[in-house]
Structures are given as C-alpha cells and as structure tokens.
ZAMARGU-4260 file (C-alpha; in steps of 0.2 Angstrom, whole numbers, plus 5000, padded with zeros to 4 digits):
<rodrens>
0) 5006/5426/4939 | 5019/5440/4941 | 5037/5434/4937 | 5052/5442/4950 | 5066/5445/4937
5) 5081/5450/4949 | 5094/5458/4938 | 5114/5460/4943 | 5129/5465/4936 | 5145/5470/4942
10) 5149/5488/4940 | 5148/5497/4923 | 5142/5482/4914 | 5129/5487/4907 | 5113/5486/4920
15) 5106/5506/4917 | 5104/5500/4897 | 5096/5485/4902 | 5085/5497/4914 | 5079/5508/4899
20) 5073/5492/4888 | 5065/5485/4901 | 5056/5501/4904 | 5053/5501/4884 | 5044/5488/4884
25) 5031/5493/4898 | 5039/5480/4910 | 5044/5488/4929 | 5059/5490/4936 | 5062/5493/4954
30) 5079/5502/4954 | 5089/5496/4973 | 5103/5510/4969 | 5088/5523/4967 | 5082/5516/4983
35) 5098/5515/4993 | 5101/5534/4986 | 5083/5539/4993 | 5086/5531/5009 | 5101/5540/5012
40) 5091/5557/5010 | 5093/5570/5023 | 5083/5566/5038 | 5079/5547/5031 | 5081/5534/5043
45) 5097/5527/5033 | 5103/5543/5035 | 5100/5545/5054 | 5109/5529/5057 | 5124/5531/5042
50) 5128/5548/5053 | 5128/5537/5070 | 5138/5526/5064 | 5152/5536/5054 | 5150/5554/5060
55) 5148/5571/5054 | 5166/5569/5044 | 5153/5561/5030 | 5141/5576/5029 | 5144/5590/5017
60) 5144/5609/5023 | 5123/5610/5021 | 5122/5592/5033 | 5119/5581/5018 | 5127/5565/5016
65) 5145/5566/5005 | 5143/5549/4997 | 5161/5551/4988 | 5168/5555/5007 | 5156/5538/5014
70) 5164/5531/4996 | 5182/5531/5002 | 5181/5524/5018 | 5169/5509/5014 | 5177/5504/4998
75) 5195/5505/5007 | 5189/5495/5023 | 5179/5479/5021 | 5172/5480/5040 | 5167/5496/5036
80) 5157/5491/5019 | 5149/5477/5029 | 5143/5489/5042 | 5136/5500/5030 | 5128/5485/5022
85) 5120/5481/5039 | 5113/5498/5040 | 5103/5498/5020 | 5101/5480/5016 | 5084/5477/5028
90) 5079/5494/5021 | 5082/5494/5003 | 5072/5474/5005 | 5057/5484/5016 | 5054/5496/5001
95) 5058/5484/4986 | 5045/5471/4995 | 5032/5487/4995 | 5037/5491/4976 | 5033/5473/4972
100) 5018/5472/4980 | 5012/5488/4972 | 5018/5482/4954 | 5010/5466/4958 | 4991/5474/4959
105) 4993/5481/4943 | 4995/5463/4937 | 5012/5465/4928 | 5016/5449/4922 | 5037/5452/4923
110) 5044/5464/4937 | 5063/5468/4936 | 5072/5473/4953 | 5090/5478/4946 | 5101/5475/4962
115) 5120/5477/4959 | 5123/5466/4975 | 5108/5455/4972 | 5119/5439/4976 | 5129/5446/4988
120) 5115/5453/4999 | 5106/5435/4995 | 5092/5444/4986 | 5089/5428/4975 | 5077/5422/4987
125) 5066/5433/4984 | 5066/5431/4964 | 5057/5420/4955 | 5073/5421/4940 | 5087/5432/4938
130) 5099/5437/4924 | 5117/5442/4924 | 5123/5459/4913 | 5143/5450/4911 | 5157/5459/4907
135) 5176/5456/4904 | 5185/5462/4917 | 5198/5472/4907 | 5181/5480/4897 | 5174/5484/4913
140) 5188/5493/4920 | 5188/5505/4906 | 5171/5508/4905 | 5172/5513/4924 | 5186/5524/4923
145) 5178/5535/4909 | 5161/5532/4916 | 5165/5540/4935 | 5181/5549/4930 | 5191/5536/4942
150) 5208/5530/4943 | 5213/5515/4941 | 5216/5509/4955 | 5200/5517/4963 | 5191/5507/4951
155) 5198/5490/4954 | 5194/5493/4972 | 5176/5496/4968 | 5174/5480/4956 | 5182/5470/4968
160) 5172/5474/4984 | 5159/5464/4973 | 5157/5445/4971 | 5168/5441/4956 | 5158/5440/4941
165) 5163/5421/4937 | 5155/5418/4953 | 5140/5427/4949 | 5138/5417/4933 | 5135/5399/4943
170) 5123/5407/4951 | 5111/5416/4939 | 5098/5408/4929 | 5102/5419/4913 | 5119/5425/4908
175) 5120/5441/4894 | 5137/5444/4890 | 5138/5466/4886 | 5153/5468/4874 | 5145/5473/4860
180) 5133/5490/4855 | 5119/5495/4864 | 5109/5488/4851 | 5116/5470/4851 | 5111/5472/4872
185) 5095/5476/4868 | 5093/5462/4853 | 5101/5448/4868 | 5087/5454/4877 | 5073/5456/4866
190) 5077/5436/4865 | 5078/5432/4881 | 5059/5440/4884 | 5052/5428/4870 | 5062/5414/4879
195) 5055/5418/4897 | 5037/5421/4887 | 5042/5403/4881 | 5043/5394/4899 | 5025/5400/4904
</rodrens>
C-alpha cells in the first residue's frame, strides 16, 4: 500500500530541505513547481494558453516565457493570479496523477508531492496525509528577501498571495515548524517517518 504524503509550505519555509531528505532516503518526490516550470516551456500547452491569455509583453527577446515579467502582474493583481491558476492547476494535477501512478508500480510505499499551493488548489483530496514545513512570518520574510534578492515589499506580496500559514495548520495532518538548522529539520523529520511507519 503506497502512502500520498502531500507536503506544503508557505514560501521559503523550508520545502527544498525537506525535498532532499526525502530524496535521501530513497522515498519520491513529485516536485509541482518543477512541473508547473516544465509546463510553461516554450511550445508547452501551458505556454500556448499563458501567451493567449497575457500577450507577448510576457515573452523574452528569444519568445520564451519572462516568468519575473508574468511575476509582477499575477502577484500585483488577484484576478490575474487566479486566471493563471485556471490555466496550470488541471495541468500540473494531469502530470502529478501520471507521476503517481508511475511511482506507484515501482511499489514505493511513501510518495511525497511538494505542492506550495497544495491547500489552496484543494490538492488534499488527492492525498492520503500531508505535512506542513511552518514558519514565523517575520523568519520567513527574511529568508525570502536574501533567498530571491527581493524587496520587502515584493516579498510580502508574494507570502500573502498564499493561504496564511495559521490556516494551513488546521488543515494538515502533520505540522513541522523550520526555525532551527537544517540538521534539526532533517531530525523532525527523521521522526516523523518512524511515526508514519508507526500508523501502518
């Protein structure tokens, strides 16, 4: 029996370390960021209907997609951000349900699906658990501004065009608060694997 582990976050809290233990420990991790990045690929269906729907003023010089251009106008306009939305979500679930399905023939017993929006998007449903990477607001600010070289106020508009963490945190079935080293993330969740081996 394969467990569907959908891991969230908010932004810069700490999803990419959990990633690489994951990935340590032999366990699979469907990536919906990787995903949503491929399907914006030139000549990609997300592409074809991004460009339709916002113009050419989002492509670079060589027609690829400017995702910092597409950036500044989802992120500053909540109809927009939901449009976009519109366009990847059924995408990004097509391909995670072919990832799954793939992982699930190999009989891996726990497949992760990290999906920053998995609550937002009402991904849940399609998880068997799913654990929340927390952070303090004022901790995750920072790391976001060194992390993507952003301004303050660009990167409070990012965390808050996503569900507010305290809200997250009724919802998930596992809560891992990231304040610490990488190495007290990784120990949290070397003991949240035993306890998840434990409720077999």
């Amino acid at each position: 029996m394969t467990m569907i582990l959908g891991l969230t976050g908010g932004i810069a809290s700490g999803k990419s370390t959990a990633d690489a233990f994951f990935e340590k420990m032999q366990i699979p991790v469907i990536d919906c960021d990787q995903i949503a990045h491929d399907i914006l690929k030139t000549g990609n269906q997300g592409y074809e209907k991004v460009i339709k729907q916002f113009g050419s003023e989002v492509l670079n010089a060589d027609s690829s997609l400017n995702r910092s251009k597409l950036g500044q106008i989802v992120f500053n306009d909540e109809k927009q951000l939901e449009i976009l939305n519109e366009i990847t979500h059924p995408l990004i679930f097509t391909e995670i349900q072919a990832k799954i399905a793939l992982n699930k023939a190999k009989k891996s017993p726990i497949i992760v699906v990290d999906a920053p929006v998995l609550f937002e998007s009402n991904g849940q449903k399609y998880c068997d658990r799913t654990l929340l990477i927390a952070i303090p607001e004022k901790l995750q600010l920072e790391r976001l501004m060194q992390r993507d070289h952003l301004s303050q106020g660009a990167a409070l508009k990012r965390i808050n065009s996503q569900m507010p963490l305290k809200q997250k945190e009724k919802l998930a079935d596992y809560v891992i608060t990231n304040t610490g080293s990488r190495k007290d993330l990784e120990t949290k969740l070397e003991e949240l694997l035993l306890e998840i081996k434990g409720e077999d």
